[in-house]
C-alpha positions as CSV (number, residue, x, y, z in Angstrom):
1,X,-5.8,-9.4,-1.6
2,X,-2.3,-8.2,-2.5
3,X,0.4,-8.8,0.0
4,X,2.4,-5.4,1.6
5,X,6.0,-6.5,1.1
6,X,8.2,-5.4,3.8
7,X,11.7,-3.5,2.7
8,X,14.7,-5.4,2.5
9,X,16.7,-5.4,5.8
10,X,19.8,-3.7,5.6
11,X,22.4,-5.1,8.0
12,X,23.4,-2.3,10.6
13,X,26.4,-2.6,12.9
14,X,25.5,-4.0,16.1
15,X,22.0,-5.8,15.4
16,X,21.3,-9.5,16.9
17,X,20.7,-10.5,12.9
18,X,19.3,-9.5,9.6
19,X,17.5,-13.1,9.1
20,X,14.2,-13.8,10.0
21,X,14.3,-15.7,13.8
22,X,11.0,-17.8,14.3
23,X,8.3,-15.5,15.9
24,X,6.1,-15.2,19.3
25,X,2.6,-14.7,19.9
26,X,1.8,-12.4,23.5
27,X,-0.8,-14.4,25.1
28,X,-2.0,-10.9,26.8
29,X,-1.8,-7.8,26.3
30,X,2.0,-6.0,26.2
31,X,1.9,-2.6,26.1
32,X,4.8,-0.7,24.6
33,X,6.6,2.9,24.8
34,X,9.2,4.0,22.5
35,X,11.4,6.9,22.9
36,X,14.6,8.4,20.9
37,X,15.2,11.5,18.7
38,X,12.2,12.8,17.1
39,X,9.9,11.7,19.9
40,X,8.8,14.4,22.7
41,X,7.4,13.7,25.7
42,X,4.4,16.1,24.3
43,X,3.9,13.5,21.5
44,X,4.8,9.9,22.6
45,X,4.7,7.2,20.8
46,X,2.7,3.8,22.4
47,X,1.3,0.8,21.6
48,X,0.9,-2.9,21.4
49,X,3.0,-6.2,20.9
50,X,2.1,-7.8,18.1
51,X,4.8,-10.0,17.7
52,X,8.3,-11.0,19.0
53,X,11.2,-13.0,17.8
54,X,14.8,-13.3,19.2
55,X,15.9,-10.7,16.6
56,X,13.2,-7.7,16.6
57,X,9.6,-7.4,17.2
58,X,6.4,-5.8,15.5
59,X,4.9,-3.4,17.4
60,X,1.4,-1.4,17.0
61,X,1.9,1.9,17.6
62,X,0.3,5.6,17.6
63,X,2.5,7.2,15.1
64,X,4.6,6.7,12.4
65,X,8.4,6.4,13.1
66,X,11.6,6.7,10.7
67,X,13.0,4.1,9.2
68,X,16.4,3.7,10.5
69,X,15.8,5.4,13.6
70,X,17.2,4.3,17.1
71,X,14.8,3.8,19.8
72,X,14.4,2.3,23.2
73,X,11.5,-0.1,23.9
74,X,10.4,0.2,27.1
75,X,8.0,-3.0,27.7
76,X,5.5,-3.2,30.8
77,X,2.5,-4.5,31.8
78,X,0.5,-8.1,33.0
79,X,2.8,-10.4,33.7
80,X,5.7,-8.5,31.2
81,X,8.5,-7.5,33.4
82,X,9.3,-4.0,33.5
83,X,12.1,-3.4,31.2
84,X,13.9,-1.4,28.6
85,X,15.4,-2.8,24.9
86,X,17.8,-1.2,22.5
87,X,15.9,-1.5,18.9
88,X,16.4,0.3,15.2
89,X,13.3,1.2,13.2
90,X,13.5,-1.2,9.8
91,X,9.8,-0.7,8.4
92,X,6.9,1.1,9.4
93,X,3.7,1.2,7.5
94,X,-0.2,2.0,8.4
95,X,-2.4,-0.2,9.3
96,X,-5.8,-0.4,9.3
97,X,-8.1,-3.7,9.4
98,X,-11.6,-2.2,10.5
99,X,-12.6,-5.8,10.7
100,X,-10.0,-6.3,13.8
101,X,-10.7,-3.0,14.9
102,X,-7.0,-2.2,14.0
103,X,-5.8,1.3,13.6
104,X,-1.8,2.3,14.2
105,X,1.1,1.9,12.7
106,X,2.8,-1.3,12.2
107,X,6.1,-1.1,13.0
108,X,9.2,-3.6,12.6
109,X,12.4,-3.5,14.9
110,X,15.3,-4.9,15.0
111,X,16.9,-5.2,18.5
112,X,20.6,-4.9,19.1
113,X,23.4,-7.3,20.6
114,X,23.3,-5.1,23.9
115,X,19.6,-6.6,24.6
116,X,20.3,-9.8,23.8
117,X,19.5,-10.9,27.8
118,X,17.0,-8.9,27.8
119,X,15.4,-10.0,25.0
120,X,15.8,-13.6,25.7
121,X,14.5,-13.1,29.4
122,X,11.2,-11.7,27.8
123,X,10.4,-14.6,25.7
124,X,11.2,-17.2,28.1
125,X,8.6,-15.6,30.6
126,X,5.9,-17.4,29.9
127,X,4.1,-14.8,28.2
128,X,4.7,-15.8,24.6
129,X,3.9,-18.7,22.6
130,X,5.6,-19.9,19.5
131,X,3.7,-19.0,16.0
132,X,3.1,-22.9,14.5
């Protein structure tokens, strides 16, 4: 099975980093809202956690979203506190794994130096484990 290369990051003024940080599992469920130009109330875009790092985040969403595009990630739910993260779009792509049951967009962030605290509150709650 070929592998789906992800586009090269391109460093953007204000990001945590453009290297890869080592990555988080969610032991539960995380749901996820993302808001910023180009998305309406009348068509919101939602989804899952898939993964976390100290530098950005994959997230499973409804609909595509625009590379290079600024957006807020609001995360709530379980044992996730309610809170709200500064991130830029880097790569989105379709996914489907029919196998998983897995339908979406997956979609890679990058989060930004103002939600660093935030950021690093989130994955020492408890509700992440490191990827071995």
């Amino acid at each position: 099975m070929p592998s789906i290369e992800k586009p090269p990051v391109k460093p953007v003024k204000g990001e945590l980093t453009t290297t890869q940080a080592p990555r988080f599992l969610p032991l539960e469920t995380i749901p996820v809202r993302l808001e910023g130009p180009g998305v309406s109330s009348k068509s919101p875009v939602f989804g899952v956690m898939s993964n976390m790092s100290a530098s950005g985040a994959c997230v499973i969403t409804n609909r595509s979203l625009s590379q290079d595009a600024d957006v807020r990630l609001t995360i709530a739910g379980g044992r996730a506190k309610h809170m709200h993260v500064a991130a830029r779009v880097v790569w989105c792509a379709e996914g489907l794994d029919p196998v998983k049951e897995i339908l979406g967009y997956l979609t890679g962030l990058t989060f930004t130096i103002d939600s660093e605290k935030n950021v690093r509150e989130l994955l020492s709650s408890g509700i992440f484990q490191p990827v071995p």
